[in-house]
C-alpha positions as CSV (number, residue, x, y, z in Angstrom):
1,X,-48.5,-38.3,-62.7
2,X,-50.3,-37.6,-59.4
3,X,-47.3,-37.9,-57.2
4,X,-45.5,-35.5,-59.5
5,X,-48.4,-32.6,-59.3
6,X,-48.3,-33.3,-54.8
7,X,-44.6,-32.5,-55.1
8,X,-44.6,-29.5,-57.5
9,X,-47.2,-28.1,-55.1
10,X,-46.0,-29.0,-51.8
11,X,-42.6,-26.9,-53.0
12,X,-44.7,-24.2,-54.2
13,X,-46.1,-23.3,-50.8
14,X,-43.3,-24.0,-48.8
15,X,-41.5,-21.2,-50.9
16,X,-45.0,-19.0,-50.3
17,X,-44.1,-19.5,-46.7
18,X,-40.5,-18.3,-46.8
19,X,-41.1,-15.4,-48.9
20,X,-43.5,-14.5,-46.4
21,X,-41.6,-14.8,-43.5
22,X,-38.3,-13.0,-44.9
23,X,-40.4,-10.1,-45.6
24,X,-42.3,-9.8,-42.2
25,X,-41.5,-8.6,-38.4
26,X,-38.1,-7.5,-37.3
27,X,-36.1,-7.4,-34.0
28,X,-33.7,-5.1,-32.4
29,X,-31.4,-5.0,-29.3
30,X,-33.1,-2.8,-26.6
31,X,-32.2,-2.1,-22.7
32,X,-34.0,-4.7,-20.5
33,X,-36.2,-3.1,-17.8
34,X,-37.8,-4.7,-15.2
35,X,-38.9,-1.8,-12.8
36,X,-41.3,-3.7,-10.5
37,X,-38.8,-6.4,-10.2
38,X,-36.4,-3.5,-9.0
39,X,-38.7,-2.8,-6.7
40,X,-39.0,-5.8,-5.2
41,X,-35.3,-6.1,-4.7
42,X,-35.3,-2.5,-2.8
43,X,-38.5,-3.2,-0.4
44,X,-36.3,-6.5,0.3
45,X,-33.1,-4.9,1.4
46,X,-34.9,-2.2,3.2
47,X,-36.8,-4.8,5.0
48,X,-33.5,-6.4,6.4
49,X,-31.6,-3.1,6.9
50,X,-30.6,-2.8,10.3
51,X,-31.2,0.3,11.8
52,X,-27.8,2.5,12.4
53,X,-27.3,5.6,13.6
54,X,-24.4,7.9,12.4
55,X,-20.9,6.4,12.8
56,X,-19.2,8.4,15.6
57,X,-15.3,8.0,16.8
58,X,-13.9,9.1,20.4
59,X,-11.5,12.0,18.7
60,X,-9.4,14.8,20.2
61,X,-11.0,18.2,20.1
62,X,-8.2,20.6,18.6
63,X,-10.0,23.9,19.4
64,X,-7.6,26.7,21.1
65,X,-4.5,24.1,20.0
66,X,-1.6,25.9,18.2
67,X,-1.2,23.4,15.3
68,X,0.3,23.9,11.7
69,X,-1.9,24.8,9.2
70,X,0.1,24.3,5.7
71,X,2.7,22.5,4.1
72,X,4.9,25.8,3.5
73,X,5.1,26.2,7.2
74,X,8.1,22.8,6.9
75,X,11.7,22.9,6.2
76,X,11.4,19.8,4.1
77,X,13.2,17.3,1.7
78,X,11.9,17.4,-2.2
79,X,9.4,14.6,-2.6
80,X,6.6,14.3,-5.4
81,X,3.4,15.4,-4.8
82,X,0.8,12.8,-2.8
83,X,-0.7,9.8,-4.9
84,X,-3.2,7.8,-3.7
85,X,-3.0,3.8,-3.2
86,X,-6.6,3.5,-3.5
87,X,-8.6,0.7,-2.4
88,X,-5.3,-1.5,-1.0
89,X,-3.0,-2.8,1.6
90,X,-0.2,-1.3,-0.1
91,X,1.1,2.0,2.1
92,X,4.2,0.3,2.7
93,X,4.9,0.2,-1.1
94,X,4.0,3.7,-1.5
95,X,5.3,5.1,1.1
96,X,9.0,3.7,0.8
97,X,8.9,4.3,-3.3
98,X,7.9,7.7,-1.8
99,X,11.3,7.9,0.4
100,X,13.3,6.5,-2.6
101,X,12.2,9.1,-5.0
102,X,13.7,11.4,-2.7
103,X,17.0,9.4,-2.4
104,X,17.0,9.3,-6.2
105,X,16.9,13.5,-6.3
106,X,19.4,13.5,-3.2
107,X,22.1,11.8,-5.3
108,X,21.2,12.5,-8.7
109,X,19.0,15.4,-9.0
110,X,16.9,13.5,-11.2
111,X,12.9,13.6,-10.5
112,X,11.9,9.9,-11.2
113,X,8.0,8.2,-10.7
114,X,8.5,5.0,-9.7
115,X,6.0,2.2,-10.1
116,X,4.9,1.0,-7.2
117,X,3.3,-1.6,-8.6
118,X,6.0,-3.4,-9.7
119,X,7.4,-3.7,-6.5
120,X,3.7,-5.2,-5.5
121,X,3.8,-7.8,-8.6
122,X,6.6,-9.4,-7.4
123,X,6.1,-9.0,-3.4
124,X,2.9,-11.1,-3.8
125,X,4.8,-13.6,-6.0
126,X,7.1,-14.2,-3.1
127,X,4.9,-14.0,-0.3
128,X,2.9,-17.0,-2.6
129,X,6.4,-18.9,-3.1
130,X,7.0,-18.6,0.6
131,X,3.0,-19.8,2.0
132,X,3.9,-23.0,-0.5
133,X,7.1,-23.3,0.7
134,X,6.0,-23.9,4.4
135,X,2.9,-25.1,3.3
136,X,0.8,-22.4,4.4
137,X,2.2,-21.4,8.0
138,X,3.2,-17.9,6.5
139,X,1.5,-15.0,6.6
140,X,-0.3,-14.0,3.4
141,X,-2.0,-10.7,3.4
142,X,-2.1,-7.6,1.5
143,X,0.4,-5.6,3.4
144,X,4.2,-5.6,4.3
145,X,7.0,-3.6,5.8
146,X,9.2,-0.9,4.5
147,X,12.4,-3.0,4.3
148,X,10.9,-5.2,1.5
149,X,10.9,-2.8,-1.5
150,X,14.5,-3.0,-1.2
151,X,14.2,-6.7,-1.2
152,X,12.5,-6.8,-4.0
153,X,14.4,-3.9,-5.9
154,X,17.7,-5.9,-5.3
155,X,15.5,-9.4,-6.9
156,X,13.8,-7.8,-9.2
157,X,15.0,-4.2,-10.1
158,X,12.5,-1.5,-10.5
159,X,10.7,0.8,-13.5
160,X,9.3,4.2,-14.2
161,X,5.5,4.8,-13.4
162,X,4.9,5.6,-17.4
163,X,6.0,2.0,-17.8
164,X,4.3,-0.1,-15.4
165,X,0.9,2.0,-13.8
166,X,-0.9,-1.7,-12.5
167,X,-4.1,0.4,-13.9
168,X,-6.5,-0.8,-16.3
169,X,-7.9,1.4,-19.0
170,X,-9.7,3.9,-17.3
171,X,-9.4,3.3,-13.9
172,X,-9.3,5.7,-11.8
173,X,-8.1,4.3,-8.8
174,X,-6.2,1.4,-7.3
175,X,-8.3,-1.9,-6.4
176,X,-7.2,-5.0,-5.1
177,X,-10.4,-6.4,-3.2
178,X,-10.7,-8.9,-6.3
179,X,-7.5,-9.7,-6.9
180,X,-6.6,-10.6,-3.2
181,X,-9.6,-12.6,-2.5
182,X,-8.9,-14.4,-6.0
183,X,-5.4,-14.7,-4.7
184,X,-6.2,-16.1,-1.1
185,X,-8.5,-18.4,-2.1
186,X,-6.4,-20.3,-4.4
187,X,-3.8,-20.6,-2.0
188,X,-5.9,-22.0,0.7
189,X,-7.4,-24.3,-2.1
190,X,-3.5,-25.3,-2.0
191,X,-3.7,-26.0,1.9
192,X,-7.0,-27.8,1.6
193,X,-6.2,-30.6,-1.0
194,X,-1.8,-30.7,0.4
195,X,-1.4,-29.4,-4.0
196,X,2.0,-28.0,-3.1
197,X,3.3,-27.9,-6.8
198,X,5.5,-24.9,-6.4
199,X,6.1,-24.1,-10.4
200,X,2.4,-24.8,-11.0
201,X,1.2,-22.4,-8.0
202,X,3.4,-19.7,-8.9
203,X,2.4,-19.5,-12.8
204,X,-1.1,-19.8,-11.2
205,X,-0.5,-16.5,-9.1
206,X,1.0,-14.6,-11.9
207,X,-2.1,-15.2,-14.2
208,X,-4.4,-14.0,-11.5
209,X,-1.4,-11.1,-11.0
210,X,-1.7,-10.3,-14.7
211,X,-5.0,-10.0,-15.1
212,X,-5.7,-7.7,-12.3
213,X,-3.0,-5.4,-12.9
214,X,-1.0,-6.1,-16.0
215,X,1.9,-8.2,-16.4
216,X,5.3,-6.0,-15.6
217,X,7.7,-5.9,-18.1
218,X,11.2,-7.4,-18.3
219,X,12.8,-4.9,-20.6
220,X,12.3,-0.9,-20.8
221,X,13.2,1.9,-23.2
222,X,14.7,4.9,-20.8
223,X,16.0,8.0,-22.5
224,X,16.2,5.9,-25.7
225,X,18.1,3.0,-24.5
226,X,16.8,-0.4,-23.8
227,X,17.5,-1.8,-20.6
228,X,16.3,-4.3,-17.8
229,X,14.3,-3.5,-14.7
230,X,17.9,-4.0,-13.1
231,X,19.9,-2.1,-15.0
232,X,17.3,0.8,-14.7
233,X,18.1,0.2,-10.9
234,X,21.8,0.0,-10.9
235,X,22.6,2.4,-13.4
236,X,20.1,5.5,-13.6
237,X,18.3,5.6,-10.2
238,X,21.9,5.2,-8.9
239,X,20.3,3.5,-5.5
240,X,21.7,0.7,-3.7
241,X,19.4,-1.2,-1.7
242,X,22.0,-2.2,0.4
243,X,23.1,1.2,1.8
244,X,19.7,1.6,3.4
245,X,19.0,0.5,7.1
246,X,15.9,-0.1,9.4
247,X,15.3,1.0,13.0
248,X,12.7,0.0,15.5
249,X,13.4,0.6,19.9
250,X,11.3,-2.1,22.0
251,X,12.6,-3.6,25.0
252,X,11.1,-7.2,24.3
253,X,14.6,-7.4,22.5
254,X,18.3,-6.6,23.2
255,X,19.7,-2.8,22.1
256,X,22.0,-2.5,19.8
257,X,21.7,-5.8,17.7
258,X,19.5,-7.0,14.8
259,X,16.4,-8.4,15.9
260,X,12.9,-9.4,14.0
261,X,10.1,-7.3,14.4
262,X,7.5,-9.7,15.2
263,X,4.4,-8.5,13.1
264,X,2.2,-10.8,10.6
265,X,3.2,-8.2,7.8
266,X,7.0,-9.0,8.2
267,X,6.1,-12.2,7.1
268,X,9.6,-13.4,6.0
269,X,10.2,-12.9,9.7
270,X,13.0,-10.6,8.4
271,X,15.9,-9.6,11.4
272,X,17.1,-6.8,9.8
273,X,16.3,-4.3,12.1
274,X,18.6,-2.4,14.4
275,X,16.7,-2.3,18.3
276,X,18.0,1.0,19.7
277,X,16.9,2.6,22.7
278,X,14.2,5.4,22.2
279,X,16.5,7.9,22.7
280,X,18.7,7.0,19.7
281,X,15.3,6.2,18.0
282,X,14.2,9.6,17.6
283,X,17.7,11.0,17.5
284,X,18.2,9.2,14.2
285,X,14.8,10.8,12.7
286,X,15.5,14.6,13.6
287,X,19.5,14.4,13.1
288,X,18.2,12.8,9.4
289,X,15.3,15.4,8.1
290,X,17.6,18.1,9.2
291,X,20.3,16.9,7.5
292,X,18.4,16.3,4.1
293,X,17.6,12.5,4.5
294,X,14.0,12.1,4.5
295,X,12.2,8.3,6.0
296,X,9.9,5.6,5.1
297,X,8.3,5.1,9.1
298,X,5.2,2.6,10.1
299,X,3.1,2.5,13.2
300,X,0.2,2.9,14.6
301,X,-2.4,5.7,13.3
302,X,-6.1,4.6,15.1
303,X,-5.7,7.0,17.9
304,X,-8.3,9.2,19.2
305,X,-5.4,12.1,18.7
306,X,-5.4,11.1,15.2
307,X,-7.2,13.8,13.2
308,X,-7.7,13.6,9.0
309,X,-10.1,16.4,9.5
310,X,-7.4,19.0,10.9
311,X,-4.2,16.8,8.9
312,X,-2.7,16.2,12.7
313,X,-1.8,13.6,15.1
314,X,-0.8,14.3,18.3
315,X,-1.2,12.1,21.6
316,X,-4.0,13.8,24.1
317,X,-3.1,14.4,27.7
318,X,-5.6,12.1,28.6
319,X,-4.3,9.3,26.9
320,X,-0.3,9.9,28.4
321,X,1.7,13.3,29.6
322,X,4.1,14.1,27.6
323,X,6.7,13.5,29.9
324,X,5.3,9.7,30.3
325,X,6.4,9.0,27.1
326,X,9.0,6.7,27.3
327,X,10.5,2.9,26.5
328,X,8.5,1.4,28.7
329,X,5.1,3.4,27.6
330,X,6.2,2.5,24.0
331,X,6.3,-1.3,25.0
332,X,3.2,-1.7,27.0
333,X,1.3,-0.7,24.0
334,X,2.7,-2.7,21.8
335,X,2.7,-6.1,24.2
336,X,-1.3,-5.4,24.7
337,X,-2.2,-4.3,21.3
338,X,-3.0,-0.8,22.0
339,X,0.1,0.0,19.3
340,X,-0.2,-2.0,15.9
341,X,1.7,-2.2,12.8
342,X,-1.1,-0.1,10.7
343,X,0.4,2.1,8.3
344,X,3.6,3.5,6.5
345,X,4.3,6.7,5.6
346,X,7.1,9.3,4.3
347,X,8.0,11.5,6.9
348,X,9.9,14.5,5.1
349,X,10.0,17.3,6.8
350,X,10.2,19.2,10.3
351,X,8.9,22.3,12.0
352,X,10.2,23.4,15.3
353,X,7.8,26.2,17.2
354,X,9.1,26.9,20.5
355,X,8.9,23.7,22.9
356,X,7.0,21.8,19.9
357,X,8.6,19.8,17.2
358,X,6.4,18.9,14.0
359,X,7.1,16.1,11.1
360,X,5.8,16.8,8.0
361,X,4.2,13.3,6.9
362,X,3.2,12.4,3.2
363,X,0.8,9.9,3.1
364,X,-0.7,7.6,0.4
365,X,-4.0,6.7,1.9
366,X,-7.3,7.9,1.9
367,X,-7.9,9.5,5.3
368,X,-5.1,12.3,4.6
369,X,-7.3,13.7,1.8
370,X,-9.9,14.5,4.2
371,X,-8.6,18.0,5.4
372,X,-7.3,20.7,3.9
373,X,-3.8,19.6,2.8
374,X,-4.0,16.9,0.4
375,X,-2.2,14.0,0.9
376,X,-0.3,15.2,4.1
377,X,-0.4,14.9,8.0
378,X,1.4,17.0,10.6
379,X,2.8,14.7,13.5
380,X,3.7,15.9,16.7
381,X,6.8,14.7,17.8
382,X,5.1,13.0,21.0
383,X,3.1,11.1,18.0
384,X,6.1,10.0,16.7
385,X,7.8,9.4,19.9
386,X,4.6,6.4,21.1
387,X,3.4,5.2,18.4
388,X,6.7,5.0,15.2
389,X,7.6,1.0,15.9
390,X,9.9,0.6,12.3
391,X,11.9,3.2,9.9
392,X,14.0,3.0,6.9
393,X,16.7,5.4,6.3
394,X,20.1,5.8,4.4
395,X,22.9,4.4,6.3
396,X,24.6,8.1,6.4
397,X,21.5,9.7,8.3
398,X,22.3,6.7,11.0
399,X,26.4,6.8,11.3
400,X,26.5,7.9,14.6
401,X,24.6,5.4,16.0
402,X,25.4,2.5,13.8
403,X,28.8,2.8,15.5
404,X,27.2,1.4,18.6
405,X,25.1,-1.6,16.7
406,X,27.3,-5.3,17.8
């Protein structure tokens, strides 16, 4: 009877305790603050900050220089208006889907977006494919040349902007920082351990490819028909990556035949490129934007004529005369590094004012929204004369010359 009365009563509190509880304090989610520790963190980094003082560059001084000022001032080609690639290597995507956009209205009329990001999707899959391939003697990096969106567009095919943006929701702006580092360290992971599993390496790619920037799709609905990246290609842009030709002029190689231009960011070591003499070299560029072919060029743009501020590039007295610039001024820079492969562009349209010719440059990256055109440059021809190394251009802008090429 006793042990009964202990258990009866034992219960009976524990339900006390419960009913008590259930009825007592609450909780809620609120933000976490931590101001002193905040404070700490700041007197830290401005403990270690080095000192700086302003950033300053050795630039051209354009005062009293008769330079364009606008855009209307160019006979040009149609183009769409600037885009920005945001924080990546990726000019010579945006420039050359640039210059095809234009081909597309030149023989169709038809004003397309293309994604550039598509064309990147599948660039970084084969630059992956190659780096296995030679186990890790080729060049991966973020950038490329102009002559590879055709490469891909012939693999792969291509697709509207409104299909395939490489955005996430609500971003604003290109970034790549993540994806690339993700991207390169994997690979060398590869080198490291000798894990060359092609089939595993490329799925592995194309995860980190997906999640970054989407993954790009294999079929599209265009005007209301379904079709493949491909047949988008073949049968509404109406282009034909075949018809279209790169030009560089450097006497490290013989004129007039296909040679490689030896830069890390032709890292398939491609030899498709025509070697002319400078002469023809810029013959080809006026005869073309005069003739309505506009060009997908890369070069060298970290000059000290080289002015966001004022949209122009031109090359200073000081650095060469004029009447300096010539093959073997064009090749000295570019054996000692003073020319690189920096950046491409769409050059589409000319200006001619007395002894000085102008190009009319459209340019994807961020130091030609500085000045007061947005998204455009003004290149002397002088500019274009040193320091263009590469262009890409429809094979009927280039007939004359071609006619020479063994």
């Amino acid at each position: 009877m006793i042990k009964q009365v202990t258990l009866y009563i034992g219960c009976f509190c524990l339900g006390l305790n419960y009913t008590s509880f259930s009825q007592g304090d609450k909780a809620a989610f609120i933000q976490y603050e931590n101001k002193f520790y905040s404070e700490i963190k700041e007197g830290i980094k401005d403990f270690n900050k080095e000192e700086r003082g302003p950033r300053k560059s050795f630039k051209m001084v354009y005062e009293g220089k008769n330079i364009p000022k606008s855009t209307s001032e160019f006979t040009t080609v149609w183009c769409k208006d600037p885009v920005s690639q945001g924080n990546t290597g990726t000019c010579w995507c945006f420039s050359t889907s640039s210059f095809y956009e234009s081909e597309i209205f030149r023989l169709t009329k038809q004003k397309i977006d293309l994604s550039e990001l598509y064309t990147v999707y599948w660039e970084y899959v084969e630059k992956a494919r190659e780096y296995i391939r030679t186990r890790g003697k080729s060049f991966f990096g973020e950038g490329s040349e102009t002559n590879a969106v055709a490469r891909m567009m012939e693999k792969y095919g291509i697709v509207p902007l409104e299909d395939y943006n490489g955005m996430q929701e609500k971003q604003v702006f290109h970034d790549h920082s993540k994806m690339f580092k993700e991207m390169q360290h994997y690979l060398n992971s590869l080198k490291r351990d000798y894990a060359w599993n092609e089939p595993e390496a490329i799925a592995t790619i194309k995860s980190i490819l997906d999640y970054h920037i989407g993954k790009p799709p294999t079929e599209i609905t265009y005007d209301g028909k379904k079709m493949t990246p491909l047949d988008f290609l073949n049968n509404v842009t109406k282009l034909k990556p075949s018809d279209y030709v790169n030009f560089m002029s450097l006497m490290q190689s013989p004129y007039y035949k296909n040679t490689e231009y030896k830069v890390p960011d032709n890292w398939w070591r491609s030899d498709a490129y025509y070697n002319v003499p400078l002469e023809d070299f810029m013959y080809i560029i006026l005869n073309a934007v005069k003739s309505g072919y506009s060009l997908s060029i890369g070069g060298d743009v970290s000059e000290s004529g080289y002015d966001p501020k004022n949209d122009v590039a031109m090359v200073p007295s000081y650095d060469i005369p004029s009447d300096h610039i010539n093959e073997y001024s064009r090749q000295l820079r570019f054996t000692n590094g003073a020319t690189t492969d920096d950046h491409a562009i769409h050059l589409m349209g000319y200006k001619e004012s007395g002894d000085d010719l102008w190009f009319l440059i459209k340019d994807s990256g961020s130091g030609a929204r500085n000045g007061k055109n947005n998204g455009y440059y003004f290149y002397h021809e002088d500019f274009v004369k040193l320091k263009t190394m590469t262009f890409t251009v429809h094979k009927d802008a280039a007939k004359d010359i071609l006619k020479k090429i063994q």
